[in-house]
C-alpha positions in Angstrom: 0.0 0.0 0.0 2.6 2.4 0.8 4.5 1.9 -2.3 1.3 3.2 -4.3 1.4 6.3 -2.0 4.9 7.8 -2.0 4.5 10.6 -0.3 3.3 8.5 2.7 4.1 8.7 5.9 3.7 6.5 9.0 2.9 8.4 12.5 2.5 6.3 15.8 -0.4 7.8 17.8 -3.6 6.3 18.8 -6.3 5.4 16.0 -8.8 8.2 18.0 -5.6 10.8 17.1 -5.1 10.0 13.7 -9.1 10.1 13.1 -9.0 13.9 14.3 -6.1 14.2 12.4 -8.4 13.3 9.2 -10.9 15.3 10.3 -9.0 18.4 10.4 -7.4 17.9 7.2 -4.0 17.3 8.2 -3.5 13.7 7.2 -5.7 12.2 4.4 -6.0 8.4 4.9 -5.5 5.6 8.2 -5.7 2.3 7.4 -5.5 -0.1 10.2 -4.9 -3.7 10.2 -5.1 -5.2 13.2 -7.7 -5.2 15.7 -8.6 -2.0 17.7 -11.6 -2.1 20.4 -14.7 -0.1 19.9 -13.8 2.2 22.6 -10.8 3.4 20.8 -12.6 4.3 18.0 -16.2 5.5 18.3 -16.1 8.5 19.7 -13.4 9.9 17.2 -15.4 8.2 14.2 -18.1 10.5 15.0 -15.9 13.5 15.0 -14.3 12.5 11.6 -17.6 11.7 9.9 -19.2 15.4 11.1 -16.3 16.6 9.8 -16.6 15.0 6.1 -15.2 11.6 6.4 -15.6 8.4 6.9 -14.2 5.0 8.2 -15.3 1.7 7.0 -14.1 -1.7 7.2 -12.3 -3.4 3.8 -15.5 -4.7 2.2 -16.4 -0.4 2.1 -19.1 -0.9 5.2 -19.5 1.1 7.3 -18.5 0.6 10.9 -21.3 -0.8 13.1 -21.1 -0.9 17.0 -22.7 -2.2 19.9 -21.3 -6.5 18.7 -21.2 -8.8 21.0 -17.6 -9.0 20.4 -16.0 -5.4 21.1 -13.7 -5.9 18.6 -13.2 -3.9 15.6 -12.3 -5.6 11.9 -9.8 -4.0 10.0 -10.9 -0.8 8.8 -9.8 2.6 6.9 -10.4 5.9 7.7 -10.3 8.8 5.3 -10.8 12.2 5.3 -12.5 12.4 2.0 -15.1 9.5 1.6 -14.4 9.8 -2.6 -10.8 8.3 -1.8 -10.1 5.7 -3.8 -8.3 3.3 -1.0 -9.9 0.1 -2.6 -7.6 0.4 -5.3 -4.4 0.5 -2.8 -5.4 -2.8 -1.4 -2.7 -5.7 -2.4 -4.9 -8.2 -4.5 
């Protein structure tokens, strides 16, 4: 993925960071991998979303809440919902 973007750049903050990041324009796209919990990301998916943007998980859903399992899937978050991340995905 990063080898499509080359003017990427990897942070290390907390997922509910980067979201606000997004949201205020200053970073354009998060994916994330592995597993984060719902409390790490629910309250900073509503901020990003007023703001414009959107996370979903890998099949372009959404992000529900409220599982029985906490967990979150994979998921990417971008500033601009019109991204084209789906095409950075290894195939």
């Amino acid at each position: 993925m990063l080898e499509k973007l080359p003017n990427a750049r990897l942070v290390s903050m907390g997922s509910s960071l980067k979201f606000c990041l997004l949201a205020e324009g200053s970073a354009d796209l998060y994916p994330r991998f592995v597993p984060t919990m719902e409390w790490d990301t629910a309250a900073s998916q509503c901020i990003l979303e007023e703001a414009g943007g959107a996370v979903c998980m890998l099949d372009g859903q959404s992000m529900a809440y409220g599982k029985t399992d906490p967990r979150n899937p994979s998921l990417i978050a971008t500033g601009d919902p019109a991204f084209d991340w789906k095409s950075l995905l290894p195939r």
